[in-house]
N, C-alpha and C positions, 0 to 999 in steps of 0.2 A: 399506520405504516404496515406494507406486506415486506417478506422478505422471502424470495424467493429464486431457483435456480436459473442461472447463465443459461441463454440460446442464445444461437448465432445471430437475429438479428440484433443484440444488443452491442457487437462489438465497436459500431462506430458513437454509439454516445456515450460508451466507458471510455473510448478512448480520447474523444473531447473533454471528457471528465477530470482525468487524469493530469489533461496536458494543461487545464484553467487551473487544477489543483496545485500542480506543481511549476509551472511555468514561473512563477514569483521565484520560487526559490533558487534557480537556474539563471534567470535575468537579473533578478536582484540583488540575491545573498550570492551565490557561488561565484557569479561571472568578476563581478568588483572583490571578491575575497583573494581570487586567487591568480586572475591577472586572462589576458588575451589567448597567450601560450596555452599553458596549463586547460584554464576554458574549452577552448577548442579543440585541445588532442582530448581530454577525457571526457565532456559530453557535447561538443560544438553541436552536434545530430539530435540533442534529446527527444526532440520533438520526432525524430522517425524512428529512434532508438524507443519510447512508445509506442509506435503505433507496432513494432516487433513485439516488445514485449508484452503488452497490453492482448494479444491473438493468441498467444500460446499461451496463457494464464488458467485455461478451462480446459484440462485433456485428462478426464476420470480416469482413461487408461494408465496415465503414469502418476495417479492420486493426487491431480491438481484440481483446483474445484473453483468457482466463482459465485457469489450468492450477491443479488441486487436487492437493491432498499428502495420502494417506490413508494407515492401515495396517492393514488387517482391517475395515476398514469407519468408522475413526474421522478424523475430520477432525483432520489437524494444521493447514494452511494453505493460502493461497492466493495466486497472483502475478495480476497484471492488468497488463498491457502491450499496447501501439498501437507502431504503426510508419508513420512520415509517408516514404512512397519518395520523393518530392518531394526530400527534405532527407540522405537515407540516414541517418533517425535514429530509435532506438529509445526508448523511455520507458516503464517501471516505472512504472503508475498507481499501482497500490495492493500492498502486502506486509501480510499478516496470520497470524500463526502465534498458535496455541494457545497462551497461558502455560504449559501442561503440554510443549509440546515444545520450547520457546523454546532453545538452545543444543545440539541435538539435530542437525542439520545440515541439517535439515529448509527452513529459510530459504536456505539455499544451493547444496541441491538445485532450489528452487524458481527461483532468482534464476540460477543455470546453464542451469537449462533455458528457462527466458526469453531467454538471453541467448545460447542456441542457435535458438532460432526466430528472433530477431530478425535475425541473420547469414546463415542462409535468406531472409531476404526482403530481404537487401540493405539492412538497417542495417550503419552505420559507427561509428556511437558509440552510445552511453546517456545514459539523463540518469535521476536518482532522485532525490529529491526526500525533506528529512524537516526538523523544528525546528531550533533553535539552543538551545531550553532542556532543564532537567533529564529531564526524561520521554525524549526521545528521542535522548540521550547514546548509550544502549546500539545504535540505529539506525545514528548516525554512527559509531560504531566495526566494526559491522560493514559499512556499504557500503565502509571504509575497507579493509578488511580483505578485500573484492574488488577492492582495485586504483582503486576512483574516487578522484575528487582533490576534493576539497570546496572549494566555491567560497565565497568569505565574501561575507554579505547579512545586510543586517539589516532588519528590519521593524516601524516604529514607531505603536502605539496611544496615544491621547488620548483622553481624553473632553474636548468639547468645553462 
């Protein structure tokens, strides 16, 4: 596995990447958790609400950074992280790894090496960010499992 920096030709297979990544969680868990309404005012667009956010994830100038995982030329995953020197703090935007490499080390490769630039540039902590429901179980056990401490929050929808 190489792990290597974000060029622009790689924005359109992170960005398919992303949407195979999370697309489950969005159709499956959110859309039936929280109802039609709810659904469609807070992510009905996710899928273009990606391909926005997934573009501006790599702009060195404002300490955002993206780093890809390949091997022989196939995309396993990818890390997106910013760094606020202000604050000495680093932040894991976005984590996406292939279903086909998922348990692989590939995410930890990924999440090391993030968290080695981030201490180059004089971050002091982390912060990453994932649900509290079924879908991203598997998430919290592995940011657990580098050592973060999970902070309990909860986040409540209504239709009104």
């Amino acid at each position: 596995m190489q792990i290597r920096s974000y060029v622009d030709a790689d924005l359109a297979r992170l960005i398919d990447l992303t949407i195979d990544t999370f697309g489950p969680f969005f159709e499956d868990s959110f859309r039936p958790l929280v109802g039609e309404t709810i659904f469609t005012r807070q992510h009905g667009d996710w899928r273009g609400d990606y391909h926005q956010e997934v573009a501006g994830l790599h702009d060195p100038a404002q300490h955002k950074y993206v780093a890809i995982a390949e091997e022989n030329g196939v995309l396993l995953g990818y890390v997106a992280w910013n760094v606020e020197p202000a604050r000495s703090k680093g932040t894991v935007a976005l984590l996406a790894v292939s279903a086909a490499y998922r348990r692989s080390n590939a995410g930890t490769a990924l999440c090391e090496h993030a968290f080695e630039a981030m201490r180059a540039a004089h971050a002091e902590y982390v912060e990453i960010g994932t649900g509290g429901d079924d879908f991203h179980a598997p998430a919290r056990a592995f940011y657990e499992s580098l050592g973060c401490v999970k902070l309990p929050l909860a986040v409540y929808f209504r239709e009104l």
